[in-house]
N, C-alpha and C positions, 0 to 999 in steps of 0.2 A: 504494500500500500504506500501510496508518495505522500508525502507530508502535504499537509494544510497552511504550513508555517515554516513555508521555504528558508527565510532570514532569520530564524529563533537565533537566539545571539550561543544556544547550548549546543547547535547541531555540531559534531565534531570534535567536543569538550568535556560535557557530561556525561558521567557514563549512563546513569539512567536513561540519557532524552536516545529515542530509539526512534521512530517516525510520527512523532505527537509529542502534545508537550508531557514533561515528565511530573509537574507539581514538585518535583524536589529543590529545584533551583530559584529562585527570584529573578526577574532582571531589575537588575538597578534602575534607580530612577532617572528619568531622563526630563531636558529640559520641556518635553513635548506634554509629560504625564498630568494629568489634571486631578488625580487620586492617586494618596497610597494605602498602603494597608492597613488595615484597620481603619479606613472613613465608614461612617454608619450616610448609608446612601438610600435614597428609595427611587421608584421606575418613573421616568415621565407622565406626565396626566395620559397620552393618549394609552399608555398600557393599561391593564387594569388590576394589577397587584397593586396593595395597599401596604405590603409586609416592609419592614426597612430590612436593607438586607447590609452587609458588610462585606467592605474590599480585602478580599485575599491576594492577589495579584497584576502587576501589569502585563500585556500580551501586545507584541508590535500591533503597529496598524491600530492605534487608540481603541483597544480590545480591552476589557477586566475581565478577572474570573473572582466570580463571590465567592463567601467561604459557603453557599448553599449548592455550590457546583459548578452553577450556570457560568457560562461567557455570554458577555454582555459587548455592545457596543457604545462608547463614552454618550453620545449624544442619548441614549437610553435610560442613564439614570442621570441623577442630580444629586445636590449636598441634601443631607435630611435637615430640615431647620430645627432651632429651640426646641419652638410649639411642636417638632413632628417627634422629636426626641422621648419630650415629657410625655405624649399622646402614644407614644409606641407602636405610629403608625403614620399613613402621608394622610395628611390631611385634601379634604374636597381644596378645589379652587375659591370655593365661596370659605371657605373656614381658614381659610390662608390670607386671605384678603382681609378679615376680622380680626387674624392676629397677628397681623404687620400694622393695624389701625389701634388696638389696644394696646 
């Protein structure tokens, strides 16, 4: 099977990375990265999970992988706020707007 992830920075180095990524290794963070590990992030409005999920990973090509598994694409999620913190969950667009006002 040929890799997904032509550029992995591990192809050639790691011994785990075999034709996927291995979860063993990190890539460093780069100037490009807009999360690291451990940010508590939730999905954009248009998806419809509510869960906040957290950054396990950067993956080339503004990729993350949560710690719930999934690969995500950067413009996919966003920072979790305060309000979505204390709420323990993404709040509506209307309840976001009520607590950017209060």
């Amino acid at each position: 099977m040929k890799s997904n992830i032509p550029k992995h920075p591990c192809a050639n180095k790691c011994t785990n990375f075999k034709e996927e990524q291995c979860n063993t290794c990190l890539i460093q963070i780069s100037e490009n990265q807009k999360f690291i590990k451990g940010d508590v992030v939730v999905y954009a409005n248009h998806i419809e999970f509510n869960d906040l999920k957290v950054v396990d990973a950067y993956q080339p090509n503004d990729h993350y992988w949560l710690e719930c598994g999934q690969c995500v694409y950067e413009s996919w999620i966003r920072p979790a706020s305060i309000t979505e913190l204390n709420a323990n969950r993404r709040l509506t667009e209307a309840e976001q707007a009520l607590a950017e006002v209060s």
